[in-house]
C-alpha positions as CSV (number, residue, x, y, z in Angstrom):
1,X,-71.5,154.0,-69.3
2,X,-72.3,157.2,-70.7
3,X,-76.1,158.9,-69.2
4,X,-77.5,160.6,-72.4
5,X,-79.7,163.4,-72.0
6,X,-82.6,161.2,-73.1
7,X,-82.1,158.5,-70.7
8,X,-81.6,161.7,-67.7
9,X,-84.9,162.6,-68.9
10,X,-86.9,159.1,-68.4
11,X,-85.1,158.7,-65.0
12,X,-86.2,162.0,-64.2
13,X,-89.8,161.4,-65.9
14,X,-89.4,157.6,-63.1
15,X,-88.2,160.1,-60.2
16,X,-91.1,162.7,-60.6
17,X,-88.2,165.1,-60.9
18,X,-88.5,167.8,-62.7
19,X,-84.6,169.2,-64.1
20,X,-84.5,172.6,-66.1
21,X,-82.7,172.0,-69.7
22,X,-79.4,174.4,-68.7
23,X,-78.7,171.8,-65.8
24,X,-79.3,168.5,-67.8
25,X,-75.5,168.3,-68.5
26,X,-74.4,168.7,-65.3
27,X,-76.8,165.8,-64.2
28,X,-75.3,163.6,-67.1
29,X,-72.0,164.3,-65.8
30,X,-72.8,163.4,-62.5
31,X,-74.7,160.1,-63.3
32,X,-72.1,159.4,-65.5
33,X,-69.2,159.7,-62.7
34,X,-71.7,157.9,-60.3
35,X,-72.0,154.6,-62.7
36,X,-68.4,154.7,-63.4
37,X,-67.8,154.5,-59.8
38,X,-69.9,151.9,-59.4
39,X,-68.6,149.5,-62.2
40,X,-65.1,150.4,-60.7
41,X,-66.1,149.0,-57.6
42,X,-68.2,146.0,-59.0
43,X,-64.5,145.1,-60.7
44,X,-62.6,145.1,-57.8
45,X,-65.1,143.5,-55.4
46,X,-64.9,139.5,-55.4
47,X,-68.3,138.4,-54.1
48,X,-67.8,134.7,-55.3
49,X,-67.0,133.7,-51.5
50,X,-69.8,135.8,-49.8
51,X,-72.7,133.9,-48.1
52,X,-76.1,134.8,-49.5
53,X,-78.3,135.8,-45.9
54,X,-81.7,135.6,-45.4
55,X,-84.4,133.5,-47.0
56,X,-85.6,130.4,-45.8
57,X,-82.7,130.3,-42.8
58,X,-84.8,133.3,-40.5
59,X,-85.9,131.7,-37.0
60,X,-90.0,132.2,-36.9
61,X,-92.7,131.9,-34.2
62,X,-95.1,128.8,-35.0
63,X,-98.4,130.4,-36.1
64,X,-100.9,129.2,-33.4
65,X,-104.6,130.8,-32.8
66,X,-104.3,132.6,-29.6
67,X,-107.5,133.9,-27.8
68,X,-107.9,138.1,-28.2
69,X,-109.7,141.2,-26.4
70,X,-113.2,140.6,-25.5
71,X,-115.2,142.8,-27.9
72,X,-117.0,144.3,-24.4
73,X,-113.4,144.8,-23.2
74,X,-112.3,146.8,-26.6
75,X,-115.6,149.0,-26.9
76,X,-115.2,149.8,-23.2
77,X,-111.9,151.4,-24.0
78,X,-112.9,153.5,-27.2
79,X,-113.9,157.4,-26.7
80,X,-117.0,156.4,-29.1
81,X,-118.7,153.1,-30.2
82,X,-122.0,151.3,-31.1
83,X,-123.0,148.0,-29.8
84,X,-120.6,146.2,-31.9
85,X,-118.0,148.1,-34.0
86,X,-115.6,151.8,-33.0
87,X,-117.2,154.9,-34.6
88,X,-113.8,157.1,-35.9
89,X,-114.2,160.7,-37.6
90,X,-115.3,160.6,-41.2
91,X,-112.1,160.9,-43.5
92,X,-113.5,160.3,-46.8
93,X,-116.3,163.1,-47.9
């Protein structure tokens, strides 16, 4: 597959890359080399007798309710707090 310098661009435009016009070539080249590889190695690869992993096979934890920290326990704890919530540093002005 041959990268044009158009299709360079909108991948660069995707990236947030920014790529001066004298190096646009070179980039071509090298996605060009870098999809041939990978069709060369998608052609000699036989997946057909590979196991798909994952999905509904993981082992989970059954979701049961649990007790948590006593709120008095929490507040006790923090460096600042009102009767019933933390106070944290402003962040947003």
């Amino acid at each position: 597959m041959e990268i044009t310098r158009e299709t360079a661009r909108y991948v660069a435009k995707l990236s947030r890359l920014e790529i001066a016009d004298e190096d646009m070539d070179s980039v071509c080249r090298g996605l060009t080399s870098i999809l041939s590889y990978m069709d060369e190695i998608n052609a000699s690869i036989d997946t057909e007798a590979v196991s798909v992993t994952g999905g509904g096979d993981c082992p989970t934890r059954p979701d049961t309710v649990q007790p948590s920290m006593a709120r008095a326990l929490l507040l006790d704890n923090a460096p600042e707090h009102s009767d019933e919530t933390l106070i944290v540093p402003r962040v947003v002005e």
